[in-house]
N, CA, C and O atoms as CSV, one atom per row, in Angstrom:
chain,resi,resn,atom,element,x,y,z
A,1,UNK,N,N,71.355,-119.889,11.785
A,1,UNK,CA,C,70.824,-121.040,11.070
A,1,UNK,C,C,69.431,-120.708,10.542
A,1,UNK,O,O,68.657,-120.105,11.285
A,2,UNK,N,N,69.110,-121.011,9.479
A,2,UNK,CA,C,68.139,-120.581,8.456
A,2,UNK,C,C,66.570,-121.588,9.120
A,2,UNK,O,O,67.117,-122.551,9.656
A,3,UNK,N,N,65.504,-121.719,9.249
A,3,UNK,CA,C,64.620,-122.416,9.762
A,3,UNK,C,C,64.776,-123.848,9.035
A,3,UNK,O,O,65.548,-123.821,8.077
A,4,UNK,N,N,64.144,-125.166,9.337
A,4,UNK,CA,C,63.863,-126.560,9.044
A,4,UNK,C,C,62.484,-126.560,8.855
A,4,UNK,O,O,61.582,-126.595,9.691
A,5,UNK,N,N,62.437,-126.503,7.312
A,5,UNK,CA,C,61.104,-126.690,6.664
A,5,UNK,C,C,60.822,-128.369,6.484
A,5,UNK,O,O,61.732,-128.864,5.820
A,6,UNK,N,N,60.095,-129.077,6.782
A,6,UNK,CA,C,59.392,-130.483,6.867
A,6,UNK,C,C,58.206,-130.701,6.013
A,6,UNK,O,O,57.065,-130.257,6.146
A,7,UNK,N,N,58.681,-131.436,5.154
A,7,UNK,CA,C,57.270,-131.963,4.154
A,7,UNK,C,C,56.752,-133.408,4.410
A,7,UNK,O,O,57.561,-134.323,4.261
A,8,UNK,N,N,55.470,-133.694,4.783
A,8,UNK,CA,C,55.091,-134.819,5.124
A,8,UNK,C,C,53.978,-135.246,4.323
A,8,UNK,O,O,53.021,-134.473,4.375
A,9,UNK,N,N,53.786,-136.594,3.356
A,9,UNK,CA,C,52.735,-136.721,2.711
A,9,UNK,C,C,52.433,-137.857,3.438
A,9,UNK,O,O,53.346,-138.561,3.867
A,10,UNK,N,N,51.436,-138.090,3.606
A,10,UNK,CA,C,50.446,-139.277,3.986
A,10,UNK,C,C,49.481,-139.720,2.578
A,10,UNK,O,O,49.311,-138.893,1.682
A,11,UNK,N,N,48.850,-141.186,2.497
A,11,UNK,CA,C,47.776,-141.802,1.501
A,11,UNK,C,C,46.505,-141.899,3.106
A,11,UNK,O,O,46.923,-142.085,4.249
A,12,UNK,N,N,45.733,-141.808,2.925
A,12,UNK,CA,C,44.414,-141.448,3.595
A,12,UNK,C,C,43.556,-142.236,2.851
A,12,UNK,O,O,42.892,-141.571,2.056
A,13,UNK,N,N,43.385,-143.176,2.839
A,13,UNK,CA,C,41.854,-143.572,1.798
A,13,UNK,C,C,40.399,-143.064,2.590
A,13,UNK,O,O,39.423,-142.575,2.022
A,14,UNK,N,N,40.504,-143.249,3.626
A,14,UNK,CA,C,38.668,-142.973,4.102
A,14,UNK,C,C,38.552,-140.995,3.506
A,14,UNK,O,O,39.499,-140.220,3.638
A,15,UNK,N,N,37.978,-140.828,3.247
A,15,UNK,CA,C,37.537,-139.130,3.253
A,15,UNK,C,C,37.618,-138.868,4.863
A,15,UNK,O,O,38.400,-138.143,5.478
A,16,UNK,N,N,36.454,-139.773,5.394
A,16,UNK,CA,C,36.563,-139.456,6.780
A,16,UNK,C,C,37.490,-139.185,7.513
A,16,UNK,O,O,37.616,-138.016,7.877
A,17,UNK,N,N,38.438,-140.211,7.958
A,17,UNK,CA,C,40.155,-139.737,7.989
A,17,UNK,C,C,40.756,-138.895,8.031
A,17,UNK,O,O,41.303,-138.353,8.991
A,18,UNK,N,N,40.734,-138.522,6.372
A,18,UNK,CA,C,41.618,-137.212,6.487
A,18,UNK,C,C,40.967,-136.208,7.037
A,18,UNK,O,O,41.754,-135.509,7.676
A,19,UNK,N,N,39.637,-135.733,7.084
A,19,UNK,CA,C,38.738,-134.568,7.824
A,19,UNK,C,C,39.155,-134.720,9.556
A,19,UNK,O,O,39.082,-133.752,10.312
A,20,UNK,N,N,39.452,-135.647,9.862
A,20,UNK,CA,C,39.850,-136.000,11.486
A,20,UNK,C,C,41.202,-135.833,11.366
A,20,UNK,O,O,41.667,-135.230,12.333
A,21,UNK,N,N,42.102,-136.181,10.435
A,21,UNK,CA,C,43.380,-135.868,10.536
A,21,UNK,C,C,43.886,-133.783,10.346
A,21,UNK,O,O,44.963,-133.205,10.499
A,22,UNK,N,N,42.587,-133.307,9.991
A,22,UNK,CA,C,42.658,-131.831,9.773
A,22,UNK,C,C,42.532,-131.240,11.462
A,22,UNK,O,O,43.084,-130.305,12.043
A,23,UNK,N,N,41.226,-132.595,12.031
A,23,UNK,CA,C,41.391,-131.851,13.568
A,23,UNK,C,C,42.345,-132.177,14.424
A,23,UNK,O,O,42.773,-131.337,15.216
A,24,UNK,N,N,42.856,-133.550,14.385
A,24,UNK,CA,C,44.133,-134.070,14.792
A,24,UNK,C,C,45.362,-132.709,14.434
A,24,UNK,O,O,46.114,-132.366,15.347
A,25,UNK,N,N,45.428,-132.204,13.418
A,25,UNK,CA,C,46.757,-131.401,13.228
A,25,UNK,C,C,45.991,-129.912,14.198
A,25,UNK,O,O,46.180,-129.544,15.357
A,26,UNK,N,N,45.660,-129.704,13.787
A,26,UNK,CA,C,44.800,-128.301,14.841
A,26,UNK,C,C,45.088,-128.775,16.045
A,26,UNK,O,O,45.657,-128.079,16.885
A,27,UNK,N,N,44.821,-129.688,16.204
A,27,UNK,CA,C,44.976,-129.985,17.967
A,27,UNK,C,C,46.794,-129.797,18.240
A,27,UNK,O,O,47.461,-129.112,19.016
A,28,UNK,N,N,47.096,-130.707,17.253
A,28,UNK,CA,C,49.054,-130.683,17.743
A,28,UNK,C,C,49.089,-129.277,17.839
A,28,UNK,O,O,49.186,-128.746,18.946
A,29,UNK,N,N,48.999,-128.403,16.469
A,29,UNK,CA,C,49.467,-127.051,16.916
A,29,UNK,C,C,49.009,-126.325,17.759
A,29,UNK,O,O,49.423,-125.172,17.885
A,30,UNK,N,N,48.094,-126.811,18.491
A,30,UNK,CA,C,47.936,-125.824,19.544
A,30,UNK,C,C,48.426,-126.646,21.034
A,30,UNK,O,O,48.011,-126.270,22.130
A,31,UNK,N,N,49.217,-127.626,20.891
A,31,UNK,CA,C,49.342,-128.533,22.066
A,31,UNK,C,C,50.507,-129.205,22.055
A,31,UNK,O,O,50.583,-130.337,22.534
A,32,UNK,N,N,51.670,-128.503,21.439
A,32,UNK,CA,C,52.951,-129.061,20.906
A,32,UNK,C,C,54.187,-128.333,21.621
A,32,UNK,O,O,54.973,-127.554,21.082
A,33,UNK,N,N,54.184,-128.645,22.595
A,33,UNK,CA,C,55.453,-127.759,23.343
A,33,UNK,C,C,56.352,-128.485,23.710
A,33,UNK,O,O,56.505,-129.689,23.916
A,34,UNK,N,N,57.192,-127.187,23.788
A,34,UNK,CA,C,58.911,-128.447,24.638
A,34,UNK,C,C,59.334,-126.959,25.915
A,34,UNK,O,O,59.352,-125.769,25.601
A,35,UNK,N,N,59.513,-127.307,26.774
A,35,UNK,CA,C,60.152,-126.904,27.840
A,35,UNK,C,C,58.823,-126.080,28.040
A,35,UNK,O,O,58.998,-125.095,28.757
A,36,UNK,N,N,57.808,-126.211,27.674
A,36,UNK,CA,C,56.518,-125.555,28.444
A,36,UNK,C,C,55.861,-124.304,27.628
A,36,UNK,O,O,54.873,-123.622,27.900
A,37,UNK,N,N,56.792,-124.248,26.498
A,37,UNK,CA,C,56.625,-123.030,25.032
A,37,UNK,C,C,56.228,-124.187,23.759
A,37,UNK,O,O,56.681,-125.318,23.585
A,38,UNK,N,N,55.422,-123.581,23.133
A,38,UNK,CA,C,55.046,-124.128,21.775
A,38,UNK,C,C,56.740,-123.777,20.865
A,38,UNK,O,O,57.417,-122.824,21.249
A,39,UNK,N,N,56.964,-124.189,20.322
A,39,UNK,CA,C,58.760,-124.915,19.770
A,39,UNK,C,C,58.361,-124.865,18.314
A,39,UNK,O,O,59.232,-124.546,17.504
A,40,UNK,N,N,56.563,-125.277,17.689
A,40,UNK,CA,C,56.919,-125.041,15.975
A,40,UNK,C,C,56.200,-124.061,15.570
A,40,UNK,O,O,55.018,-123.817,15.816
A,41,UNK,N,N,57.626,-122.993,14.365
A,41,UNK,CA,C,57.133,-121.989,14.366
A,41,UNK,C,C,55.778,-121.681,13.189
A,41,UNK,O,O,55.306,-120.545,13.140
A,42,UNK,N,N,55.207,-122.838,12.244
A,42,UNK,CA,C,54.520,-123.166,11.817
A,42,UNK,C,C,53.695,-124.161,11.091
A,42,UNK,O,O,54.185,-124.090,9.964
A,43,UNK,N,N,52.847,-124.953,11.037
A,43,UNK,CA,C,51.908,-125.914,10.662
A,43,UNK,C,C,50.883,-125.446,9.260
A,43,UNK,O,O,50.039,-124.549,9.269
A,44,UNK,N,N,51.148,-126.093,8.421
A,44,UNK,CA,C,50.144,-125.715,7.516
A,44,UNK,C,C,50.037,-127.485,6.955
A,44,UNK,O,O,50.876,-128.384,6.898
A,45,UNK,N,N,48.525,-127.403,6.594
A,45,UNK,CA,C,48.204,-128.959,6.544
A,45,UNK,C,C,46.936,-128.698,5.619
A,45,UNK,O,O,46.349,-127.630,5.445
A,46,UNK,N,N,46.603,-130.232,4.944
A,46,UNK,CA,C,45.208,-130.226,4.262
A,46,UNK,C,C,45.065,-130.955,3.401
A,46,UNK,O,O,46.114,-130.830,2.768
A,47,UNK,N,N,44.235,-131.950,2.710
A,47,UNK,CA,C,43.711,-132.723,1.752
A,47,UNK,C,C,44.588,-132.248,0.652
A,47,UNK,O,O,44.639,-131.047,0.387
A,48,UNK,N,N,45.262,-133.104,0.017
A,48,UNK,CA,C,45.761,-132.252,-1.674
A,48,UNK,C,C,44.189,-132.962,-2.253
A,48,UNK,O,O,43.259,-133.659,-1.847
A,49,UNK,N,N,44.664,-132.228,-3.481
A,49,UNK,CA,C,43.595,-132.481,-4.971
A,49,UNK,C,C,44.158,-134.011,-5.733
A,49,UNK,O,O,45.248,-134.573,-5.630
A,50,UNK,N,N,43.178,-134.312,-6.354
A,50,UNK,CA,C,43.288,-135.399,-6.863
A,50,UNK,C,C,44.216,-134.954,-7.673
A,50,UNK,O,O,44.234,-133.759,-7.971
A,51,UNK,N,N,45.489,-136.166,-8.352
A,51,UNK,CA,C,46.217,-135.200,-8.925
A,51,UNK,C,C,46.964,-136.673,-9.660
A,51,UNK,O,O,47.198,-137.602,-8.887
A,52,UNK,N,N,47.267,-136.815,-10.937
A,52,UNK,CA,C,48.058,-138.529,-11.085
A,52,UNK,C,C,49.481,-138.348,-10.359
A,52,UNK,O,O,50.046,-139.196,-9.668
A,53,UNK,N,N,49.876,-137.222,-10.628
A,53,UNK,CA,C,51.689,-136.631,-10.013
A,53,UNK,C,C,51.318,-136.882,-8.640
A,53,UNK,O,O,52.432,-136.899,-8.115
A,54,UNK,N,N,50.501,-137.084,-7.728
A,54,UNK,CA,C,50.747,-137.013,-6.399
A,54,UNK,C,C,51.124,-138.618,-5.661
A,54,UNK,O,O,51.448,-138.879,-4.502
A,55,UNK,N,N,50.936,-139.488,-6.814
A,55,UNK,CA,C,51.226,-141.184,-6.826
A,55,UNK,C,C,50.748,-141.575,-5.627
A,55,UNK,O,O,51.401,-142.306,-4.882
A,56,UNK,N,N,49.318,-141.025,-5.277
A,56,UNK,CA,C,48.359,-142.126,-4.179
A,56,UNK,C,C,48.612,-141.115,-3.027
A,56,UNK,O,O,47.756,-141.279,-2.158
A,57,UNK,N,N,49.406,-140.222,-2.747
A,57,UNK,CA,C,49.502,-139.234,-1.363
A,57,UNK,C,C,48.289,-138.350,-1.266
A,57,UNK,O,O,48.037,-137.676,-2.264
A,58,UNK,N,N,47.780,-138.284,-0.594
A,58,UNK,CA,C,46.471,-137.572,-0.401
A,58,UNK,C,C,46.382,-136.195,0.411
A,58,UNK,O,O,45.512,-135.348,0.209
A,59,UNK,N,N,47.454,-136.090,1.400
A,59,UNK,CA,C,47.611,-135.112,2.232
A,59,UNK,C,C,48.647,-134.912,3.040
A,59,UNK,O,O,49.202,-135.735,3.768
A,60,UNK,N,N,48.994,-133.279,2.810
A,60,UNK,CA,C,50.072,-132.612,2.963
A,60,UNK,C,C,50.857,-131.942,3.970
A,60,UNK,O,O,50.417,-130.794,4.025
A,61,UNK,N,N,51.603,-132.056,4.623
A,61,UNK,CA,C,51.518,-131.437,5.892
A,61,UNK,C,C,52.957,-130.420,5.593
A,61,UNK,O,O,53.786,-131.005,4.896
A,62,UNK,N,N,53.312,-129.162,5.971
A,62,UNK,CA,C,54.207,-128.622,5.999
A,62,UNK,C,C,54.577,-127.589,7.300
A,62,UNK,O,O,54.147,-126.442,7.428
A,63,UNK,N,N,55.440,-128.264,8.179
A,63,UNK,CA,C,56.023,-128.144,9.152
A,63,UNK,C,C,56.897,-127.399,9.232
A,63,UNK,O,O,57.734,-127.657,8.366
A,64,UNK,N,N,57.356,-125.985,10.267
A,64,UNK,CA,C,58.385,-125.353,10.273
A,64,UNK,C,C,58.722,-125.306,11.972
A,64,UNK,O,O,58.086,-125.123,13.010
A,65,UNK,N,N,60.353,-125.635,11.500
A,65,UNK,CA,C,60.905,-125.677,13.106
A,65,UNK,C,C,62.038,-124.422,13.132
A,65,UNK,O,O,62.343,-123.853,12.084
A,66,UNK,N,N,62.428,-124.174,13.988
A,66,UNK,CA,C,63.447,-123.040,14.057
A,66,UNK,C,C,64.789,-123.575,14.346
A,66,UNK,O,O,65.683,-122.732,14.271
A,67,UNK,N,N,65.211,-124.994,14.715
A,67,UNK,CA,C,66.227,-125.649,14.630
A,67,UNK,C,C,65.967,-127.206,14.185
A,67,UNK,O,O,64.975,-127.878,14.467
A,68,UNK,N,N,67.275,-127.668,13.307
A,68,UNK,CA,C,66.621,-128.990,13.644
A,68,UNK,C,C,66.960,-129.907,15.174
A,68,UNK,O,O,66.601,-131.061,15.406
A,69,UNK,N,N,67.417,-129.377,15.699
A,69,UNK,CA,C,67.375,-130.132,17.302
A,69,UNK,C,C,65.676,-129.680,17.592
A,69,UNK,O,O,65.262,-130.492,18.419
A,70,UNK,N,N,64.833,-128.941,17.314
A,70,UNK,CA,C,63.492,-128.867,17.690
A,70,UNK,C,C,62.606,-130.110,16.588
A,70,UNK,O,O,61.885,-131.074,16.847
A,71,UNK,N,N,62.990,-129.631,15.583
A,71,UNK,CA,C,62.049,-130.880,14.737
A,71,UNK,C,C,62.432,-132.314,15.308
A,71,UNK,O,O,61.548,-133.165,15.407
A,72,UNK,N,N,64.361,-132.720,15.861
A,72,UNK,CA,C,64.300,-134.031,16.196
A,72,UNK,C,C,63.716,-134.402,18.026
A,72,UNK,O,O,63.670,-135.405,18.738
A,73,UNK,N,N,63.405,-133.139,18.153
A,73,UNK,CA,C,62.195,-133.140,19.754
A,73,UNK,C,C,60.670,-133.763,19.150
A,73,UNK,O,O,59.819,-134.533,19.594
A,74,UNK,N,N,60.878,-132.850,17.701
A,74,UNK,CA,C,59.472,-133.726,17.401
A,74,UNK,C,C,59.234,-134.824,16.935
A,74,UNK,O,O,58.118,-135.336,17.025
A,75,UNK,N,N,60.074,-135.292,16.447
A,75,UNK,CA,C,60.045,-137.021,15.793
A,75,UNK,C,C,60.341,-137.787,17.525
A,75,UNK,O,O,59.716,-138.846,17.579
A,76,UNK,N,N,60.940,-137.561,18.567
A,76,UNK,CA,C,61.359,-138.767,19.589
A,76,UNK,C,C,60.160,-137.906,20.898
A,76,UNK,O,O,59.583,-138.536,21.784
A,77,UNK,N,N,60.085,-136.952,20.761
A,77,UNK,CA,C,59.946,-136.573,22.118
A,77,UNK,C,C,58.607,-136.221,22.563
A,77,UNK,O,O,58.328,-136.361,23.753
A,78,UNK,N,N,57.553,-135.678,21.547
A,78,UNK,CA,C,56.594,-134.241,21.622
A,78,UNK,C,C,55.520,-135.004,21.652
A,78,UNK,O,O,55.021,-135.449,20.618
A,79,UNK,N,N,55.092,-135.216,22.720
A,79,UNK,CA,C,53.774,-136.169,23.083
A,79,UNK,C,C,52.626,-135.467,22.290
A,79,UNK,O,O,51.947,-136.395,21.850
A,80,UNK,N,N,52.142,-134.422,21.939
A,80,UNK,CA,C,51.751,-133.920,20.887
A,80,UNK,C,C,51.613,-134.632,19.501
A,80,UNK,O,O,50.551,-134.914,18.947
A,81,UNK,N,N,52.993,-134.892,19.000
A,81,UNK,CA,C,53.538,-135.172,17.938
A,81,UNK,C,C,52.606,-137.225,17.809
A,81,UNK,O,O,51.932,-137.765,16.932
A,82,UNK,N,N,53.136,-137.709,19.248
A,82,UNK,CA,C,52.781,-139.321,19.405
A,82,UNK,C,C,51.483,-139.766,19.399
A,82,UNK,O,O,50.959,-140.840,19.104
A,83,UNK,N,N,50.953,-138.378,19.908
A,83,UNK,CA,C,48.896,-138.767,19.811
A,83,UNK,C,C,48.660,-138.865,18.445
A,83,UNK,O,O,47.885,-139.746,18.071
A,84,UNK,N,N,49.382,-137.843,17.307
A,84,UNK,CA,C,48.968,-137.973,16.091
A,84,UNK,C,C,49.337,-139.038,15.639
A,84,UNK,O,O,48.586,-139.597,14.839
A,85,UNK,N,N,50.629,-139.677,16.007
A,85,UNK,CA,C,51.120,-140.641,14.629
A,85,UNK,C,C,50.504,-141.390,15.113
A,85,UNK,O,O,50.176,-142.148,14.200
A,86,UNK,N,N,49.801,-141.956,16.606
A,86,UNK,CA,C,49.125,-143.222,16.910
A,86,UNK,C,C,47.895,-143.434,16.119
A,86,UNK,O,O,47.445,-144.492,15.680
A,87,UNK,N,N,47.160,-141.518,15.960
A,87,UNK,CA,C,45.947,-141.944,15.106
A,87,UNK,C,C,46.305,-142.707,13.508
A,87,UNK,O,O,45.989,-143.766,12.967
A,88,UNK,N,N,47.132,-141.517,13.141
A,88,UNK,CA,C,47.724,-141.829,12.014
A,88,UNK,C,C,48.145,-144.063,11.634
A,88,UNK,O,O,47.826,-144.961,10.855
A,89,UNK,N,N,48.545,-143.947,12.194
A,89,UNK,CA,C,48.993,-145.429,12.324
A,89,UNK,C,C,47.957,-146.451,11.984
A,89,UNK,O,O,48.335,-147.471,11.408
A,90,UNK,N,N,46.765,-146.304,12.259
A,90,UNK,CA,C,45.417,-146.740,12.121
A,90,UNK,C,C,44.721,-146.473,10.992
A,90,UNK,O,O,43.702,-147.076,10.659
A,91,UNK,N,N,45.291,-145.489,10.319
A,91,UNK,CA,C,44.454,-144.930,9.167
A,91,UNK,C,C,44.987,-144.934,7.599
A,91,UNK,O,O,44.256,-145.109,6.624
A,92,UNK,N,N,46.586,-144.677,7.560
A,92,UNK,CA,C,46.983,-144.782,6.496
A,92,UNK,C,C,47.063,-145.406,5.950
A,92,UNK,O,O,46.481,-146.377,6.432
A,93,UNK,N,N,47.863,-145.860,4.154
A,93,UNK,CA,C,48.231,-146.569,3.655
A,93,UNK,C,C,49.392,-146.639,2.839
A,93,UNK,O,O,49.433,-145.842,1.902
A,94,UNK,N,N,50.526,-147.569,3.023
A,94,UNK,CA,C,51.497,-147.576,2.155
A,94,UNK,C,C,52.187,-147.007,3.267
A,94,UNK,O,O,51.881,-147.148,4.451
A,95,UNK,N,N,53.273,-146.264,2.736
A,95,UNK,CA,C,54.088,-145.373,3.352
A,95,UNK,C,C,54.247,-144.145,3.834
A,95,UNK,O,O,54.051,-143.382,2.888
A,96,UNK,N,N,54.569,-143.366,5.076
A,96,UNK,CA,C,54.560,-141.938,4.897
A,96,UNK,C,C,56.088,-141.238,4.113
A,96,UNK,O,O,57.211,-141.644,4.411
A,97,UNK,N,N,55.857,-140.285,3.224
A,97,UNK,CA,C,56.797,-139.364,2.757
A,97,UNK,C,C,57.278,-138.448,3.903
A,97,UNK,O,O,56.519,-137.967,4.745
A,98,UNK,N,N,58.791,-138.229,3.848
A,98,UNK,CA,C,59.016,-136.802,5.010
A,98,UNK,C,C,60.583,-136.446,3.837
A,98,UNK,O,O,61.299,-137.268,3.265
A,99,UNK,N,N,60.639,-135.354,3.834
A,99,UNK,CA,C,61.595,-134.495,3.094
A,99,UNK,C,C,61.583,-133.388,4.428
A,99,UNK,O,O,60.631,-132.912,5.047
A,100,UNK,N,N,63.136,-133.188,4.592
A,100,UNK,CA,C,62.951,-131.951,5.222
A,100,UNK,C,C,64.384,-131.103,4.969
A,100,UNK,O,O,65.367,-131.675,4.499
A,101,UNK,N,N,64.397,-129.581,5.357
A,101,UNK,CA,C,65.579,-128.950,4.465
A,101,UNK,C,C,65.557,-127.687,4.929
A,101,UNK,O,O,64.593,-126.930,4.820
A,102,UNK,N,N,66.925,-127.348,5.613
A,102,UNK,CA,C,67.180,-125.826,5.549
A,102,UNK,C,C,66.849,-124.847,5.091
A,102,UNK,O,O,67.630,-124.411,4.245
A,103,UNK,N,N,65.696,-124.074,5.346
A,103,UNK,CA,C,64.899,-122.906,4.362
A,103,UNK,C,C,66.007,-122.083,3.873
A,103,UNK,O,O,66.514,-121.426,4.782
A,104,UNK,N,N,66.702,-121.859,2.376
A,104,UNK,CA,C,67.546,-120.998,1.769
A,104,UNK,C,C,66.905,-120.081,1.244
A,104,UNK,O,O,67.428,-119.539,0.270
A,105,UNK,N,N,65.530,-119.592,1.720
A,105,UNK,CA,C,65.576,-118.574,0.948
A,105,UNK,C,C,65.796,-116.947,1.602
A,105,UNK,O,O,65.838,-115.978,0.844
């Protein structure tokens, strides 16, 4: 099975926010385990650019799992995962985006 690539956009209005949501994601990846092993095989995250195509999403998160039974550890299970969305929860606006998809390449 090919890896589960995860795209997550968030709207952020404070600046402040999203700079705490950069240490918030640093923290998950280094504090995101399942059975006592770190489980994602990569995190890349960060402020997008002002942009009209980005329709109010401010920041990007792109998540790689090595199954999706590990990414659905991370949506129910990954106490890691629950510290963020609690901050998150407090800060955003509108809706969060998530796309996610069998890496074919």
């Amino acid at each position: 099975m090919a890896p589960i690539e995860r795209i997550t956009l968030f709207n952020i209005p404070k600046e402040e926010d999203r700079l705490r949501l950069v240490e918030e994601y640093k923290q998950l990846s280094k504090t995101a385990v399942k059975d006592g092993k770190p489980y994602i095989s990569n995190v890349s995250f960060g402020p997008g650019f002002e942009d009209p195509r980005s329709q109010g999403y401010n920041f990007g998160v792109k998540t790689t799992f090595a199954t999706i039974d590990d990414m659905r550890y991370y949506d129910t299970t990954c106490e890691a995962h629950k510290t963020l969305k609690a901050y998150v929860g407090g800060v955003r606006a509108g809706d969060v985006l998530t796309v996610y998809y069998e890496n074919a390449a």
